[in-house]
N, C-alpha and C positions, 0 to 999 in steps of 0.2 A: 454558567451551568454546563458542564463539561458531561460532553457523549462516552459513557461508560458501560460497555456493555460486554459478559462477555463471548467467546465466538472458536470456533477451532481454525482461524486461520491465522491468529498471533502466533500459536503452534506449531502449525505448518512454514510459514514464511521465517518469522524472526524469533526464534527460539531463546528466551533470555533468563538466565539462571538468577536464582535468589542467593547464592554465593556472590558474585560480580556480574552485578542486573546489565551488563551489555553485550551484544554481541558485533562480531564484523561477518559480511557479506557479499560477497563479488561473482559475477557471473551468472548472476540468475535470470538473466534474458536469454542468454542460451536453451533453457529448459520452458522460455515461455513461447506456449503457440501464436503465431505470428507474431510475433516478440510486443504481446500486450497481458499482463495481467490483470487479476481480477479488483475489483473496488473491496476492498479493507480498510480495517483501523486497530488501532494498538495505544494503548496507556501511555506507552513509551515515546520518546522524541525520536528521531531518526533525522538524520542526515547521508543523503546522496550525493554522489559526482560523476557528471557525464565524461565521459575520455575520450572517445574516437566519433560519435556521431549525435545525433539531436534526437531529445526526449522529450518528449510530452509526456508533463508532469500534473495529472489533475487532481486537484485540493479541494472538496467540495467541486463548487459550480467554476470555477475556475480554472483555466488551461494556462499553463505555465511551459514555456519551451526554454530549454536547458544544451547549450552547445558544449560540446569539448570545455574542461578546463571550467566549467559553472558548476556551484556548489550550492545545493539546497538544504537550507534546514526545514523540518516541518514539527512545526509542535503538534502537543498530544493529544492523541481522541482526537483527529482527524480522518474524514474519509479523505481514499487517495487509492490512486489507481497509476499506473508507468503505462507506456508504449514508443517502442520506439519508434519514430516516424521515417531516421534516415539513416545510412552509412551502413556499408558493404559488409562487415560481419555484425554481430550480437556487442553492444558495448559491455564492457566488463563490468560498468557502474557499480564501481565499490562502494558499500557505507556502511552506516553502524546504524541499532537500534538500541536505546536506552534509557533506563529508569533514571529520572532523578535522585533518586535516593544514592545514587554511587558517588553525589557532589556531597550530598548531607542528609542528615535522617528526616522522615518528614515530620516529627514535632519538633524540628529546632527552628530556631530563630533562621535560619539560612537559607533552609529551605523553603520558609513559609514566606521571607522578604525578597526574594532573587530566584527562586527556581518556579515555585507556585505561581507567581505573580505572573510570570509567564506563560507558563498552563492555561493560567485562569483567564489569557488576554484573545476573547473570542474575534477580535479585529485583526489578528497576528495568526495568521495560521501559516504561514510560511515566513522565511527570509532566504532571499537568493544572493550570493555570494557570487557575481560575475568575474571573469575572468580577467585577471590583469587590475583588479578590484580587492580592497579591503586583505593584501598580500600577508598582515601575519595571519588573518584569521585561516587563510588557505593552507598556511604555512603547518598551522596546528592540524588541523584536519588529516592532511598528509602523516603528520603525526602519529596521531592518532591510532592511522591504519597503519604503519608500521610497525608500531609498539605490539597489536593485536595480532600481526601476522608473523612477527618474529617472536616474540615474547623478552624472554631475558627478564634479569635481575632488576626488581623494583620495576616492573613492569604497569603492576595493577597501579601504583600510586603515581606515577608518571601519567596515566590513561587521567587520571580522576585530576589530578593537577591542569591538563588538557583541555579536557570539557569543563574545569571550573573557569577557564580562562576565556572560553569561548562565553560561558551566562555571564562571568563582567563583563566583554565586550557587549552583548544583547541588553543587557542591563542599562549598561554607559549609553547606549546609543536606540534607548528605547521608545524614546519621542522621534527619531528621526524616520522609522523606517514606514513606508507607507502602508496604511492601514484597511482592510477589508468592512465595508458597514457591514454588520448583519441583523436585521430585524428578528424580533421573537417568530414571524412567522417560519425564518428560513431556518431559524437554530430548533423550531418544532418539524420543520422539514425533514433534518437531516436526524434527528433523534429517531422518528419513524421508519427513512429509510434503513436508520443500522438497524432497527426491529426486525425488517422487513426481509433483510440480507441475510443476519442470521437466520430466521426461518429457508431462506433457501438453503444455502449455504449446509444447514443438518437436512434438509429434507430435499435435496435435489435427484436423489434416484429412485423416489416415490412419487405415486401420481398426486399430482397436486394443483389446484387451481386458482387463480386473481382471487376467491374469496376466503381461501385459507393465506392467501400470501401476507393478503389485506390483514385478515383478523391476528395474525400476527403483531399488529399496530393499534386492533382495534380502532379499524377506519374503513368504508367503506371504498369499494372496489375503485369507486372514481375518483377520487378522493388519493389514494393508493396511484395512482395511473399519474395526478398532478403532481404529488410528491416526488415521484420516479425522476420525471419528464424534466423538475424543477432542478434536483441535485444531479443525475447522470444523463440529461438528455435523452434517456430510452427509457420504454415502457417496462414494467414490472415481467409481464413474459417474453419478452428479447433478452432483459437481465439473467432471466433463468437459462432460457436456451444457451445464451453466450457462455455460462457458466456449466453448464452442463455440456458442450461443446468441448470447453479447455479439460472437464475432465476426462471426457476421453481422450482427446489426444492426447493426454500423459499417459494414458494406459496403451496406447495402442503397439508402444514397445513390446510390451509383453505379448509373445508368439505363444503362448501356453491357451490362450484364450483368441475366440473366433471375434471376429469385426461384432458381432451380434451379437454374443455374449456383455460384448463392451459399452455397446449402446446400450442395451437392456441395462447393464446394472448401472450406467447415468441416467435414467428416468426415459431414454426413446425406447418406445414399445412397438415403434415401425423403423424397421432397417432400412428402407426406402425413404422414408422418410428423414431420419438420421445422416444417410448417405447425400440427399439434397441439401439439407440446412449444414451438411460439412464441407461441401461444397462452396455452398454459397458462398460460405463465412471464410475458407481459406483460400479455396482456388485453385484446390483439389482434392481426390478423394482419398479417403481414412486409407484404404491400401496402400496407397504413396509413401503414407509414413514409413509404412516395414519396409517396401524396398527402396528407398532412397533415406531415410532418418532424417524427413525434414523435419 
């Protein structure tokens, strides 16, 4: 039973065309406040690689730490969230996101034997690609992003030869790789939290409370609290604050608009307030941003 839901943050993040369903991605911890992003999910498969520093990479309930030179894949309709935890600038963490359908249609036989199958393998939410480890699959990967950042002649069918080489290796080596249990409770776990997310995610600069969060899932508020607690470790209103936090900090570039204007239109209706929980959360205050561009 695969998590399908949808949300404006496949949009925002990994924007992937219905011409050639993938895209490539780099540098995007530079624009993330405290170089942590928000918890999402996408249809699509994606693959990361760390370069210069270590990332924690969480999958669900699971923290995955990723050095230089490791290579993630995550399958699809998983929650997942990045932060970097170490090294001196923003890692460039290049990767792709992509539809199955760019290896083969989904009523064929190829797709439904070798690319679904994988989808559909709720034990499998990741495979990590260590460093100095499993060297053609890295090989291709690198690939990959090449092919994507230069482009050139037979481009797209080189890309798709790529990643079909990558699901026979996944395929070929699909009993090996270590497996995640997950019980009906935690697969109903995480289904409510994506419920719960999008509702914030559209409704985070309206006043909103635990029992609109909740009935978004149709669950009640404590209930809502365990789910939270269970998939991200934090409470349903830390989720919103944090998320209403990172939006303003992307807005607070913009000099056209006052520090209070900005909080207002993320859901704080106290700029005092606002100003403490930005505080808190980064470890200094929203004016920092404009004159220094942290």
């Amino acid at each position: 039973m695969a998590i399908i839901l949808d949300h404006q943050l496949r949009e925002q993040l990994h924007p992937v065309s219905a011409e050639f369903p993938i895209t490539w991605f780099h540098d995007e911890i530079v624009d993330l406040p405290a170089r942590e992003g928000p918890v999402h999910w996408h249809p699509e498969f994606e693959i990361v690689t760390a370069v210069t520093g270590v990332l924690d990479y969480q999958v669900g309930e699971k923290h995955v730490l990723l050095e230089a030179g490791d290579r993630l894949f995550l399958n699809a309709n998983r929650l997942h969230c990045i932060r970097q935890i170490s090294g001196e600038v923003p890692d460039p963490m290049p990767g792709i996101a992509f539809s199955g359908t760019l290896i083969a249609p989904e009523e064929s036989v190829v797709y439904q034997k070798y690319v679904q199958n994988i989808a559909a393998c709720l034990e499998l939410p990741y495979v990590v690609f260590r460093r100095g480890e499993q060297e053609e699959i890295h090989q291709t990967i690198q690939r990959i992003y090449e092919l994507l950042s230069d482009g050139g002649p037979l481009y797209e069918l080189r890309v798709q030869q790529a990643l079909t080489a990558i699901f026979d290796y996944l395929n070929v080596h699909l009993d090996e790789f270590p497996r995640t249990q997950i019980s009906r409770v935690a697969l109903n776990t995480q289904i409510r939290v994506s419920q719960m997310l999008t509702f914030i995610y559209e409704h985070y600069s309206e006043i909103i409370s635990l029992a609109d969060i909740a009935g978004a899932a149709n669950i009640s508020r404590s209930e809502a609290g365990r789910c939270f607690l269970a998939a991200l470790q934090k409470t349903p209103v830390a989720v919103l604050i944090q998320y209403r936090l990172q939006k303003a900090h992307s807005l607070l570039s913009d000099t056209t608009r006052t520090i209070q204007e900005i909080s207002q239109s993320c859901g704080f209706h106290s700029s005092s307030y606002f100003t403490r929980q930005f505080r808190q959360h980064y470890g200094y205050l929203p004016g920092t941003v404009r004159r220094l561009g942290k």
